[in-house]
LOBAZA-19572 format. One record per residue (C-alpha): residue in one letter; x, y, z; residue number from 0. Coordinates in pm, 1 decimal. Layout:
<sites>
{code a&x X&y Y&z Z&pos NUM} .
...
</sites>
This chain:
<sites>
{code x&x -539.9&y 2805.0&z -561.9&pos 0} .
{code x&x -316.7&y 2813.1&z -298.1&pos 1} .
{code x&x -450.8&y 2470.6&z -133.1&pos 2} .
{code x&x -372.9&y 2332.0&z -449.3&pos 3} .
{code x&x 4.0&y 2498.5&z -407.9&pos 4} .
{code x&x 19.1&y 2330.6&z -52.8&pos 5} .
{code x&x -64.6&y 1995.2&z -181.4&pos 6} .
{code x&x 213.9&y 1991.6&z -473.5&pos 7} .
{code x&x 436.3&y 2119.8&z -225.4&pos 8} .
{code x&x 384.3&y 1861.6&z 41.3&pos 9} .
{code x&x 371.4&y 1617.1&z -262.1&pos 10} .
{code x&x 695.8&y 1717.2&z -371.8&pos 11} .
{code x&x 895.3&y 1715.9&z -93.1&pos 12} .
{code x&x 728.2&y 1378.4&z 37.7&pos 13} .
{code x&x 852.8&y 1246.3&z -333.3&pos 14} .
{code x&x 1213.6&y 1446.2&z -273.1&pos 15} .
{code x&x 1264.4&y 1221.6&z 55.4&pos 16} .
{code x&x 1079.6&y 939.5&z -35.3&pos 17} .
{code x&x 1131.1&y 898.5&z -352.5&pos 18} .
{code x&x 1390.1&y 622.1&z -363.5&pos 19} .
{code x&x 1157.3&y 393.9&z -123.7&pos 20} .
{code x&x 884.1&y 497.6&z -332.6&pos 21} .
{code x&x 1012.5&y 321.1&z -632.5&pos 22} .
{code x&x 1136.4&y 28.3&z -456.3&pos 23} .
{code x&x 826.1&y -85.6&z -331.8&pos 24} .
{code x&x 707.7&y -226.8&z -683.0&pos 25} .
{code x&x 1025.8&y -477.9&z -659.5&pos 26} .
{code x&x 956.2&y -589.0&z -368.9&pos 27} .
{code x&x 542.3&y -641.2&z -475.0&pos 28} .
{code x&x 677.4&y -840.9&z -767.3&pos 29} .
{code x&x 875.6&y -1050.9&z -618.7&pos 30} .
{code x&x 632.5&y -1139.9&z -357.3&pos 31} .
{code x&x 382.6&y -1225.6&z -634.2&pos 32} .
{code x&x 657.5&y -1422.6&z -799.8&pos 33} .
{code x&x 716.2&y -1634.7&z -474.2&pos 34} .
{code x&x 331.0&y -1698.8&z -447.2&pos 35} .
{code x&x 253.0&y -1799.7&z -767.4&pos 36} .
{code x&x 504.7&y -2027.5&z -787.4&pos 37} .
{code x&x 442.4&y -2227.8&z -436.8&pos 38} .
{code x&x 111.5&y -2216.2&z -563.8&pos 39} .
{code x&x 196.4&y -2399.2&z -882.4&pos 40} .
{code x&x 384.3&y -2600.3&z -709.7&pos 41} .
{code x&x 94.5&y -2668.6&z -470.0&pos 42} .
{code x&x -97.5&y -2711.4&z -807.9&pos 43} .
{code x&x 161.1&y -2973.0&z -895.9&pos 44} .
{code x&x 120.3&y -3205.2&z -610.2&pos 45} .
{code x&x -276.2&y -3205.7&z -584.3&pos 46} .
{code x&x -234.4&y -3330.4&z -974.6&pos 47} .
{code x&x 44.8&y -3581.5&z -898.0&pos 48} .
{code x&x -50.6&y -3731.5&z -548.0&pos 49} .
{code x&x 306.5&y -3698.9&z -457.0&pos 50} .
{code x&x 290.3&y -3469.8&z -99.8&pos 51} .
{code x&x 614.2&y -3572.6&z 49.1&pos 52} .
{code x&x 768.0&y -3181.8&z -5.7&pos 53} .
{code x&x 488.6&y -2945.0&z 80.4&pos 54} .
{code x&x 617.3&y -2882.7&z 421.5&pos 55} .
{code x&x 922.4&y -2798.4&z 251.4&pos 56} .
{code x&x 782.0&y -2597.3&z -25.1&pos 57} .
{code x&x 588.5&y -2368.9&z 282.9&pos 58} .
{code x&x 914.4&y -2330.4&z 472.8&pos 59} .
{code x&x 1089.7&y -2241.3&z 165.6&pos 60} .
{code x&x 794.9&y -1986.2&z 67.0&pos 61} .
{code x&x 791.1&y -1843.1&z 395.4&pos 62} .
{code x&x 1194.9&y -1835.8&z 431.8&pos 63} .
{code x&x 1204.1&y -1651.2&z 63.7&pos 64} .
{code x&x 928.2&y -1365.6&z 161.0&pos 65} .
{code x&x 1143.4&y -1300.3&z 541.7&pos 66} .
{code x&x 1431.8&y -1290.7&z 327.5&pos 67} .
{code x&x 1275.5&y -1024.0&z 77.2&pos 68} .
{code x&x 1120.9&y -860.2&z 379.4&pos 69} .
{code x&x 1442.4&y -817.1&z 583.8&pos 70} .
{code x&x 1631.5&y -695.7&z 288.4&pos 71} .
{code x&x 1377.6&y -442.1&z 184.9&pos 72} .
{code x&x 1354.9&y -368.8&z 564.6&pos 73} .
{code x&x 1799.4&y -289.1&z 553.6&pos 74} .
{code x&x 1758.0&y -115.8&z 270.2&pos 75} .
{code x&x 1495.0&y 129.4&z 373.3&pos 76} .
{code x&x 1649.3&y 158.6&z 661.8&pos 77} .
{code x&x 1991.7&y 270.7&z 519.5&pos 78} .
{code x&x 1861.8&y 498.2&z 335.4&pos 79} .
{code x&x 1665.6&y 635.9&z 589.4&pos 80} .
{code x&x 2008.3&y 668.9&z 776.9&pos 81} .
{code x&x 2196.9&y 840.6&z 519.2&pos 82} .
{code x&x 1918.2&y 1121.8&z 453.4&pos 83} .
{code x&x 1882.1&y 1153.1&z 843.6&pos 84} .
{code x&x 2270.1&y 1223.4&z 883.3&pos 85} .
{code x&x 2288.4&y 1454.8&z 531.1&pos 86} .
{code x&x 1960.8&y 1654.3&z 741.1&pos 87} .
{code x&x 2161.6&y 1643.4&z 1092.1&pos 88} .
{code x&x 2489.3&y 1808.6&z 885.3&pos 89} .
{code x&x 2285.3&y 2068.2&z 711.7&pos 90} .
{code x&x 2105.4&y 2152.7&z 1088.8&pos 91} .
{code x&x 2461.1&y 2161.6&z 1251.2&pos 92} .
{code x&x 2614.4&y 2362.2&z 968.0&pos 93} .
{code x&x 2327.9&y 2622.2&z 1000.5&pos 94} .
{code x&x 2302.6&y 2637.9&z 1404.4&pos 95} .
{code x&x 2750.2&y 2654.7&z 1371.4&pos 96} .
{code x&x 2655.5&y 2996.7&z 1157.9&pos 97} .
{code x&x 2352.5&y 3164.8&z 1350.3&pos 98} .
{code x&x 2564.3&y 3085.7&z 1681.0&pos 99} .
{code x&x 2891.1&y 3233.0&z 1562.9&pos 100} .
{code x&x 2677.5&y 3511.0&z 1440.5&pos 101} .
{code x&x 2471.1&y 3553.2&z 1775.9&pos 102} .
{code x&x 2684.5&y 3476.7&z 2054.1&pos 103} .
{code x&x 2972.4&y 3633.0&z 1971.1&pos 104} .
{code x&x 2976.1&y 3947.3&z 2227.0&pos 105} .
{code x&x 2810.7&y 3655.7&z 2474.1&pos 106} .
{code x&x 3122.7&y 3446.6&z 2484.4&pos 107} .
{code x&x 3414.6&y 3661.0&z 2385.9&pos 108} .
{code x&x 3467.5&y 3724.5&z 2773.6&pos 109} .
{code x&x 3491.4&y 3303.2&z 2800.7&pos 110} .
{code x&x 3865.3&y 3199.9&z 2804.0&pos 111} .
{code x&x 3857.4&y 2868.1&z 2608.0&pos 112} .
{code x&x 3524.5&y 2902.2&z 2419.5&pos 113} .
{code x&x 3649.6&y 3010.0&z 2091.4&pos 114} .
{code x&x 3914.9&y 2795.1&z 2083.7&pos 115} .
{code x&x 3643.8&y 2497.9&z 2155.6&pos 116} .
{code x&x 3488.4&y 2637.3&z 1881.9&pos 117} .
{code x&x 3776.5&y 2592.3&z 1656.8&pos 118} .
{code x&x 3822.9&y 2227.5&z 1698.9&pos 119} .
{code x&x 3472.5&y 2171.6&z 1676.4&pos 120} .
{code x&x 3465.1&y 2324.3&z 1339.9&pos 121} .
{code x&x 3711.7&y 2101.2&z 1203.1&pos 122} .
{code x&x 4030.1&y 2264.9&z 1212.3&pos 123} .
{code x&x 4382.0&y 2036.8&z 1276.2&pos 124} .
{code x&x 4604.8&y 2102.7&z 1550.0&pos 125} .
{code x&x 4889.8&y 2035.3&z 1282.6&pos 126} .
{code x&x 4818.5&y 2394.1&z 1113.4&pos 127} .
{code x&x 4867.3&y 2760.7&z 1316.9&pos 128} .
{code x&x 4598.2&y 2953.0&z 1417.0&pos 129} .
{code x&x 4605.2&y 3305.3&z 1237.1&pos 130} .
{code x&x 4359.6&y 3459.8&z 1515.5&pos 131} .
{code x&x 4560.9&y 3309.1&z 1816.7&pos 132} .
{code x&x 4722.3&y 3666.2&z 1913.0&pos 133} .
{code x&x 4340.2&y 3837.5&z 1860.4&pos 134} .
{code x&x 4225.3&y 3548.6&z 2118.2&pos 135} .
{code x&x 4520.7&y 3607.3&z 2369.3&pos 136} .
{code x&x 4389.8&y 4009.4&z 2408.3&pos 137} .
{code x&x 4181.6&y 4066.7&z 2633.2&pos 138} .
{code x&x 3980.6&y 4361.4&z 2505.2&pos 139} .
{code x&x 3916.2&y 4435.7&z 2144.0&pos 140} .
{code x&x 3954.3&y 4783.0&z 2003.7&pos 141} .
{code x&x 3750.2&y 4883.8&z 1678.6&pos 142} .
{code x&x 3888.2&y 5145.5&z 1446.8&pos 143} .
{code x&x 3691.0&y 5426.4&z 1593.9&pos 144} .
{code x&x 3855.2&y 5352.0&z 1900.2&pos 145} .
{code x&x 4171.9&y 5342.0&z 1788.3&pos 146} .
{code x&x 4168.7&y 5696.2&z 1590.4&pos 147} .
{code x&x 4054.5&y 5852.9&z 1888.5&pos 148} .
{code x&x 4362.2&y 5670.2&z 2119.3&pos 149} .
{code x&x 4584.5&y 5817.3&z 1879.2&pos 150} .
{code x&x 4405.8&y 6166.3&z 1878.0&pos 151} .
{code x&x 4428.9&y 6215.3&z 2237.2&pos 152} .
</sites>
C-alpha cells in the first residue's frame, strides 16, 4: 500500500513540474511526422516523374524544418525550465530569509550593520523610515522582566 502511495506521489509531482513539457512533446512528434511524410511524398513524386533537379533541396529543406522545430522546442523547454527554477530559488530564499531571522537573531544582534544588511536585502526602500532604527541604535535590549525589576529597585 504504501509503495503504491510513493509511486502516485513521485508521479504527481514529476506531472506538477513536468507537466507543461509533458504535453508539448506530442506537437512536436506531429509535426515531425508531418515534415517526413511530406518529403517523402515528395520523394514519391520525383521517382514517378523522373524530374530530380530539387531533391537536394527538398533534404535541406527537410532537415532545416526538423532543426527549426528542434531548436524551438529546445527554447521553449528551456524557458520554462527557467521560470520554475527561479519560482523554486524564491520560495528557498523566502524560507532560509525566515528560519535565519528566526535562528540567528541572538547570533548577530551584537553585529553593528547586520540587521540593517538585512533590511535592504529584504526589500525595503531607502525612500521610507525605518520604525526599528532607535531599537538598532541601543546597544543592549531590555525585556519587560527586566524592566519591572529596574523600576523596583
Amino acid at each position: 500500500m504504501l509503495n503504491k502511495a510513493i509511486k502516485w506521489a513521485v508521479l504527481i509531482g514529476i506531472w506538477r513540474r513536468y507537466g507543461v513539457l509533458i504535453k508539448s512533446i506530442p506537437l512536436v512528434l506531429i509535426l515531425l511526422v508531418v515534415i517526413w511524410t511530406l518529403h517523402s511524398d515528395f520523394l514519391a513524386y520525383v521517382q514517378v516523374s523522373k524530374d530530380t533537379n530539387y531533391v537536394v533541396h527538398s533534404y535541406l529543406l527537410k532537415w532545416l524544418c526538423i532543426a527549426i522545430v528542434a531548436y524551438v522546442y529546445w527554447r521553449y523547454v528551456s524557458s520554462l525550465l527557467q521560470e520554475s527554477d527561479e519560482s523554486h530559488e524564491a520560495e528557498n530564499t523566502k524560507k532560509e530569509k525566515n528560519r535565519k531571522g528566526k535562528s540567528s537573531f541572538k547570533a548577530k544582534k551584537g553585529a553593528d550593520n547586520s540587521f540593517e544588511s538585512e533590511v535592504e536585502d529584504a526589500g525595503t526602500s531607502h525612500s521610507e523610515p525605518d520604525p526599528f532604527a532607535h531599537i538598532r541604535s541601543k546597544e543592549k535590549l531590555e525585556t519587560k522582566a527586566e524592566k519591572i525589576i529596574k523600576s523596583k529597585i
